[in-house]
N, C-alpha and C positions, 0 to 999 in steps of 0.2 A: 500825876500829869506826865505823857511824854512829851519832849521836847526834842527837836531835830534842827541840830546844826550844820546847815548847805553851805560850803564853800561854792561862789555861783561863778568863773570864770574856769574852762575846763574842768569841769565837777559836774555842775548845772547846764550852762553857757557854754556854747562854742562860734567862734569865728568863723570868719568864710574863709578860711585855710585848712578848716578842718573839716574831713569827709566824712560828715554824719547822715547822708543819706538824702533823697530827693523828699522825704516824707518830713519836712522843718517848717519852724514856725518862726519868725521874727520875732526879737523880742529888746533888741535895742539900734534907736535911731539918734545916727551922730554928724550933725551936718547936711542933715537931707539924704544920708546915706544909711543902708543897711549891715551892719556889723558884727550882732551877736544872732546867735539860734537857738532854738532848743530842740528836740526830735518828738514828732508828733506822738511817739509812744512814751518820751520823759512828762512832755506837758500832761497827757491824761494822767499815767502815774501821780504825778505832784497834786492834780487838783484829788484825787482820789484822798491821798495821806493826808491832806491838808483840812480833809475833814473829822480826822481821827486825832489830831496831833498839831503841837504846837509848833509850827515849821518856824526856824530865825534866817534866814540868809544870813551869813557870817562871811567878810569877806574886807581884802584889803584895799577895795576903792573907796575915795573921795563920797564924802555926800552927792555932788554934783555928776561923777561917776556913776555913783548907785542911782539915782534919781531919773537917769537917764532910762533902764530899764524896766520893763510890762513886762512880769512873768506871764500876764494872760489869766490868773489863779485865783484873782482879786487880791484884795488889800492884806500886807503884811500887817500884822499889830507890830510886831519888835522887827528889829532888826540890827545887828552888830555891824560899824563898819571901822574904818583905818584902824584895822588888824583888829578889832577889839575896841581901840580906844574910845569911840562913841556905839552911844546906845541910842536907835532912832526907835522913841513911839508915839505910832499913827504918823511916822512921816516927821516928826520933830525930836531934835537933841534933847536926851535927858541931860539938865545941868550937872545936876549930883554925880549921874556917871561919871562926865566928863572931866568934874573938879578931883573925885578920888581915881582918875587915870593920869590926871597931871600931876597929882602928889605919888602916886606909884613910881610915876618916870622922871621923880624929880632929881634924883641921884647921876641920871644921864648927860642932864641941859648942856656941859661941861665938854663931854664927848660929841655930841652932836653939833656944838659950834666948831670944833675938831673937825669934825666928818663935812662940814660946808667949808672951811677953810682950803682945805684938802682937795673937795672936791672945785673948788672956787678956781684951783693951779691944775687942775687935772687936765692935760694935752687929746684926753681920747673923749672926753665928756661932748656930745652933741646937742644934749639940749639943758633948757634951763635947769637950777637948782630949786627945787620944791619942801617948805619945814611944810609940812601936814598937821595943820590943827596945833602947830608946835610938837608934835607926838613922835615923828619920824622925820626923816631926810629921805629924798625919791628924785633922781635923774635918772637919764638912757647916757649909755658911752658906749662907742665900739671899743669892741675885744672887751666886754663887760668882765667875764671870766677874771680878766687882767688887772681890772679894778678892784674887783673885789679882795682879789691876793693882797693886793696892794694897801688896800682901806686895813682887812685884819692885821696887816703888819704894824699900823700904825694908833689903833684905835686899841681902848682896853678891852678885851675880851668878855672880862668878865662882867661888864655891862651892857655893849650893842652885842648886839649880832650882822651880819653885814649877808647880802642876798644879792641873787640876780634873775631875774625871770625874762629870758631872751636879751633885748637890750636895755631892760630896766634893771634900775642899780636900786638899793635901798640900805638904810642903816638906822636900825631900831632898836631901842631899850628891848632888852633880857626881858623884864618883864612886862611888855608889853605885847603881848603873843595872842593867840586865837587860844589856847590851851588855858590862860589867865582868865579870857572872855568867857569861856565857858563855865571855869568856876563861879567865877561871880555870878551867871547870870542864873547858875541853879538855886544857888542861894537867892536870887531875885525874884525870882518865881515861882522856890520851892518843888523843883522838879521833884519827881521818884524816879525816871527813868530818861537817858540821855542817849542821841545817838548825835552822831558828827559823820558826814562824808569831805572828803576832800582829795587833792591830786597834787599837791607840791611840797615842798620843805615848808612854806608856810601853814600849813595846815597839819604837820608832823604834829605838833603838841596839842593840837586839837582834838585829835581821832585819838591819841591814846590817854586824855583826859575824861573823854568820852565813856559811857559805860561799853557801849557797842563803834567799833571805830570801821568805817568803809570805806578802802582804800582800789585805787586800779591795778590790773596786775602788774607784776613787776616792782610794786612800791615799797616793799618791805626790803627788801634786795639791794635796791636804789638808796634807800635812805638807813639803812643796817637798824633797822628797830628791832626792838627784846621781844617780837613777837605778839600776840594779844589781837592784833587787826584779824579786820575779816576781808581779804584779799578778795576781789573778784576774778573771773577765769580769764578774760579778757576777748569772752567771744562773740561780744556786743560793744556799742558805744556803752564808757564807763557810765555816763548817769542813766541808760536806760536798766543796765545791770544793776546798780546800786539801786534806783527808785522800787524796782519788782521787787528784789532781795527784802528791802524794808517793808513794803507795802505785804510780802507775803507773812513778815513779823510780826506786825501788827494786827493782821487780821487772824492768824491761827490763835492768838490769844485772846 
């Protein structure tokens, strides 16, 4: 069995700040508004692989978040979300997942009320403090950069890890990563062969957990990895490069 791990916010997904071309598809409404896309050459890709392969969306939003989203591709069976920590099939939480992600991260609990306390006094913090599934900690602060320095100074290292994506701040158990998710879920499924695409620091232990890891160009660079990804040239939007790239794998075999 292959399996293919989408990280689906700039990976898959893209925002209406990003210039992915007049030729898009809608694929998440929030508010009565339009906010996410995909490119009318990713969406055919995806349904194409999606007949060959066991596609998972892997990614760090909310059920409610995730929920929100039509890939247009039909129905996910799995899907990994809050970073890994749940496992949705057919659209509903595995318990089991859930209970052995809480015993994973349970070495954290400790730093995590750290990480809200902290953040509780935090003068640049804008919007509320969010425990996710109890699994992580997630607000926005400007000068997030600033925070972050700030949170690793004070948090144990070698338990969270501390992130920022624009003006989202995060603080998550070590081992609660998209890289962890992947393991487990070979073993769940009994993969033989895995692939993973992704585009941030969150998705770093993911793609080189991965048998075959898809990265945008630049990212190896950006993130100093021991090499092993398979970089794309960067002369496409990254998921239409990455979905061809796989889709050409899959079928020469």
């Amino acid at each position: 069995m292959k399996v293919i791990h989408l990280d689906l916010d700039n990976t898959l997904i893209y925002s209406c700040r990003h210039d992915i071309g007049e030729q898009r598809i809608n694929v998440e409404l929030y508010q009565g508004r339009e906010i996410s896309y995909m490119t009318a050459v990713s969406h055919r890709l995806l349904r194409q692989i999606k007949q060959e392969c066991l596609i998972v969306p892997t990614t760090t939003r909310t059920k409610e978040q995730y929920d929100r989203i039509d890939l247009r591709a039909g129905a996910f069976e799995y899907a990994l979300i809050c970073n890994g920590g749940l496992l949705l099939v057919n659209g509903k939480s595995d318990p089991a997942w859930y209970a052995a992600s809480r015993e994973l991260t349970a070495d954290c609990a400790g730093e995590l009320q750290r990480a809200i306390q902290l953040l509780e006094m935090e003068p640049l913090r804008k919007f509320e403090i969010r425990f996710i599934e109890e699994l992580f900690v997630f607000t926005k602060c400007s000068q997030p950069e600033r925070v972050v320095l700030s949170l690793k100074k004070e948090l144990d290292h070698t338990l969270t890890d501390v992130f920022c994506n624009g003006e989202k701040v995060y603080v998550v158990p070590k081992r609660l990563n998209k890289g962890t998710a992947v393991r487990r879920f070979r073993d769940y499924v009994r993969a033989d062969i895995v692939l993973a695409a992704g585009d941030s620091e969150f998705d770093l232990s993911m793609v080189e957990e991965a048998d075959i890891g898809l990265v945008p160009a630049g990212f190896c660079k950006k993130y100093r990895t021991g090499g092993g990804l398979k970089e794309m040239k960067g002369e496409s939007v990254f998921s239409d490069e990455m979905l061809l790239w796989m889709k050409n794998l899959i079928y020469s075999n």
